[in-house]
C-alpha positions in Angstrom: 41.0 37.8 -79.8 37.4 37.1 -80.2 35.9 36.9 -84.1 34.5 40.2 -85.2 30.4 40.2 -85.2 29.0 40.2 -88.3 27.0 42.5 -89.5 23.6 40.8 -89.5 24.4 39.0 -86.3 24.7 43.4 -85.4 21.1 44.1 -86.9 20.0 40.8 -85.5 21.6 41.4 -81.7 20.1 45.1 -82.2 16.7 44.0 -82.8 17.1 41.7 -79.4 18.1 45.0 -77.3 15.3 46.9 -78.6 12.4 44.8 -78.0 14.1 44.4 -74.0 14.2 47.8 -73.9 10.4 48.0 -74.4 9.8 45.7 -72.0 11.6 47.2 -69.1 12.3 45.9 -65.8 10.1 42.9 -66.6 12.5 41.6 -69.0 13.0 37.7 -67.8 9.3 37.4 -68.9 10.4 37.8 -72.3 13.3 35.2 -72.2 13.6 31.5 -72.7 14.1 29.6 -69.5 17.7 29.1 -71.0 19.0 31.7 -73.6 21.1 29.9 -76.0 24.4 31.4 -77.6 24.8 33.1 -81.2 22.1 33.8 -83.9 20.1 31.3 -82.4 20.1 32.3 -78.9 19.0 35.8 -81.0 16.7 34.7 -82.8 14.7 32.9 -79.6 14.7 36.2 -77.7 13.7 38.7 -80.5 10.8 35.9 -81.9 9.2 35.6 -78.2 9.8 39.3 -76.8 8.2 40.5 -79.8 5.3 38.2 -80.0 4.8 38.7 -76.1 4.8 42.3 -76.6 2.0 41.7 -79.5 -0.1 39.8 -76.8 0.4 41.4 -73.6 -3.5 41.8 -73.7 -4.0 38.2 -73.8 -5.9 38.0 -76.9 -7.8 34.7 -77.6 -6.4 32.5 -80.8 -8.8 32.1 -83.5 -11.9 30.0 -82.6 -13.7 28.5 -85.4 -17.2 26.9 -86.6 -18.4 24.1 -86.2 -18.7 23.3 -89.8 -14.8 23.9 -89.6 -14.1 20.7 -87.8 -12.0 18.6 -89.5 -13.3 14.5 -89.6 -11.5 12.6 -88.4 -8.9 14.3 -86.8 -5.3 12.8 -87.0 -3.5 11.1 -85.0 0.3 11.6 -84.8 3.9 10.5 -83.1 2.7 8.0 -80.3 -0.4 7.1 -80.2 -0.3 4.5 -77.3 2.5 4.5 -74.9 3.7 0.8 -74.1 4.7 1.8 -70.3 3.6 -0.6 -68.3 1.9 2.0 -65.6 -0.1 3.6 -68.6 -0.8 -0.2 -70.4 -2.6 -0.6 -66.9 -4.8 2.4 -66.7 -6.1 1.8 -70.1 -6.8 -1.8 -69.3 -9.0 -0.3 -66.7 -10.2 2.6 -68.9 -8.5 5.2 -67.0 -10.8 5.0 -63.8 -7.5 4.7 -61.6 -5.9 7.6 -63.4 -5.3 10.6 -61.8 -3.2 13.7 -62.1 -0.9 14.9 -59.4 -0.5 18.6 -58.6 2.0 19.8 -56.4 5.9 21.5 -56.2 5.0 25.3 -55.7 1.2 25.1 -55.0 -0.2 25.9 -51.4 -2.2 22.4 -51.7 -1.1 19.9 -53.4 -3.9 17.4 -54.7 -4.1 14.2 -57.2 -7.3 14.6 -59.0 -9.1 11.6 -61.1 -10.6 12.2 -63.9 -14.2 12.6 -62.9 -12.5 15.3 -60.3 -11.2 17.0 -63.3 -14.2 17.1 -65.4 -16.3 18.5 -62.5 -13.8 21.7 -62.1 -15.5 24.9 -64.7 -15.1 23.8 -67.9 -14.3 25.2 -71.3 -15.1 24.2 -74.8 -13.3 26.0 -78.1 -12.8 25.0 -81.6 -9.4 25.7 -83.0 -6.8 25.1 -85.1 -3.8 22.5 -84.1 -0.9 24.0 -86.5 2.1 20.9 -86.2 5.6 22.2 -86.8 6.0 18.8 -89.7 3.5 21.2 -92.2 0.0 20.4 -91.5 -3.1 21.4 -89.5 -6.4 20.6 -88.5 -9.1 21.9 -86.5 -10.8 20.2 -83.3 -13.2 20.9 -80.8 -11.8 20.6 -77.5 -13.5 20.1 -74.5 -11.4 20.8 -70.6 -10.9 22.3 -67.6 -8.5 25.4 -67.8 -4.9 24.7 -66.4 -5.6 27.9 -64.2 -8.6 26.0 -62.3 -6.5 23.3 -61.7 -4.2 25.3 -59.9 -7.0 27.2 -58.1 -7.9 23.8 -57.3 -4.4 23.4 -55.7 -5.0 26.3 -53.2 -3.3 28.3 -56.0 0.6 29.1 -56.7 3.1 30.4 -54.2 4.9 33.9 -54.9 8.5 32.2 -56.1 6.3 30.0 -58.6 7.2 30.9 -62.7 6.5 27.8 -64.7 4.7 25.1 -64.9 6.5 21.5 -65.9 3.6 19.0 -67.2 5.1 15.5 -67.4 3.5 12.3 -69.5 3.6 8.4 -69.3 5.4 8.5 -73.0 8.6 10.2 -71.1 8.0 14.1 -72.3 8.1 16.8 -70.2 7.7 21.1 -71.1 8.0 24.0 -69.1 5.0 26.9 -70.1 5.9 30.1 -67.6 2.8 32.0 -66.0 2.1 33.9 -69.2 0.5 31.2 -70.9 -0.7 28.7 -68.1 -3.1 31.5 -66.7 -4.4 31.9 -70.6 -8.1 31.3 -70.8 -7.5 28.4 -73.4 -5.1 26.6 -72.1 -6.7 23.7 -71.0 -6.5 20.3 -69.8 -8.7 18.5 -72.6 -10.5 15.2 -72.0 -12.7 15.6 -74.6 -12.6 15.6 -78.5 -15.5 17.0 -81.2 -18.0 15.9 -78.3 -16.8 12.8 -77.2 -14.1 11.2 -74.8 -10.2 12.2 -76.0 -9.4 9.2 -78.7 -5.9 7.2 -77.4 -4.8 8.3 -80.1 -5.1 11.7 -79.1 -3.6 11.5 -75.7 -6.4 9.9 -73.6 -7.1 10.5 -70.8 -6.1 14.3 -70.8 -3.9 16.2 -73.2 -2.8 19.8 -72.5 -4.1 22.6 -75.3 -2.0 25.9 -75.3 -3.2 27.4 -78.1 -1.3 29.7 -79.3 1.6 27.4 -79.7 3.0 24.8 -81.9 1.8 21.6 -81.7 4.8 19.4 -80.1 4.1 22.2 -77.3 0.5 20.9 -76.6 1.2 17.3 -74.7 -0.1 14.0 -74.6 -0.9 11.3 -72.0 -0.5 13.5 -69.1 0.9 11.7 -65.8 1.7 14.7 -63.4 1.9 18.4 -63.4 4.6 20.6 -61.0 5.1 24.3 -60.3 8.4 25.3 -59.6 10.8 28.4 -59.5 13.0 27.7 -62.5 13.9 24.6 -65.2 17.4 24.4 -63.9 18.2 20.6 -62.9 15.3 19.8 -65.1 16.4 17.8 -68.3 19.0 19.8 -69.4 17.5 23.0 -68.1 16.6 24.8 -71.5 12.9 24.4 -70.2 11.3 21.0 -72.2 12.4 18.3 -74.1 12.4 19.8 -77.2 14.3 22.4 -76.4 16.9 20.0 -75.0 17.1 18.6 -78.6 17.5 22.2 -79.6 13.7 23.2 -80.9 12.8 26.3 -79.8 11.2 26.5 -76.4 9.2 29.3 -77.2 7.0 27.7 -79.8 4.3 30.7 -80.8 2.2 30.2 -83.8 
């Protein structure tokens, strides 16, 4: 006989249902690539259904002024990966770098840098929030993620997320929701200069309106595909796998 559910994981599991029910048929929107089991599993569906019922408009995080900027803006977990493919592109200061698109796009491309840089760019000043209890705010300078694709003849119908991999071995999964997000960009730059390494030079992704340990370093190579399974251990990233939460809104 199965244990009896409590009754906050009732109130909790409740809660779940409710904000589903809002969302009708659309539902698998508002899940986790992976929906893990007990009042964990609960608490990842009610935190993002919720908060992606709260910004079904797409509504821009907070940009701030320039006299905001925080000096020297910190640096933080690896600041210069020691893999011998990325040692090499810094050597020769990133001009043989490039970025491959492909999986579920109807072109795929490799773009360099000065490709990426002439795609539309955009420029905002906001607020990194990291999950270890501080912040800072930077001006970041990039290409949207959703001219990249457009770049890549755009995504086919089956395509749902979008796996970004770097030369320090991480790898996340952001679904369409987010990668189609006006500031969620591809950043090369950094308060009006080049990205620092430390950084993430050449190009770090910026999703806003989510953690920091969501918003990737060092990027080597970016896929579309249908689903995480087979991925890692298919929760959608490698922090989930280490059982942070995938959906990492701030």
């Amino acid at each position: 006989m199965k244990n009896p559910v409590s009754r906050r994981e009732f109130l909790a599991g409740a809660g779940a249902v409710g904000s589903l029910l809002l969302v009708g048929c659309d539902a698998d929107a508002y899940l986790p690539p992976k929906v893990r089991g007990g009042l964990m599993g609960v608490s990842d569906v009610l935190t993002m259904a919720t908060q992606r019922l709260m910004l079904s408009g797409q509504p821009l995080a907070q940009e701030h002024d320039v006299s905001e900027i925080t000096k020297n803006f910190p640096t933080w977990g690896n600041t210069n990966p020691r893999q011998e493919d990325f040692q090499s592109l810094l050597s020769g200061e990133f001009v043989d770098w490039r970025l491959p698109v492909g999986g579920l796009v109807n072109r795929p491309i490799s773009l360099s840098l000065e490709d990426l840089k002439s795609l539309p760019q955009r420029t905002q000043i906001t607020m990194h929030i990291c999950e270890q209890g501080w912040s800072a705010i930077g001006q970041w300078t990039g290409a949207p993620l959703l001219e990249v694709l457009r770049a890549a003849g755009g995504v086919t119908d089956e395509a749902r997320y979008v796996v970004v991999d770097t030369f320090d071995g991480w790898y996340e999964g952001y679904d369409m929701f987010d990668v189609v997000h006006p500031q969620t960009i591809l950043a090369y730059g950094l308060n009006g200069k080049d990205l620092p390494l430390g950084n993430g030079a050449p190009v770090r992704l910026r999703v806003e309106r989510y953690c920091g340990y969501k918003n990737l370093k060092f990027l080597k190579s970016i896929n579309v595909v249908s689903s995480m399974d087979g991925i890692g251990r298919g929760t959608g990233g490698i922090n989930s796998d280490s059982n942070w939460h995938w959906y990492a809104g701030a």
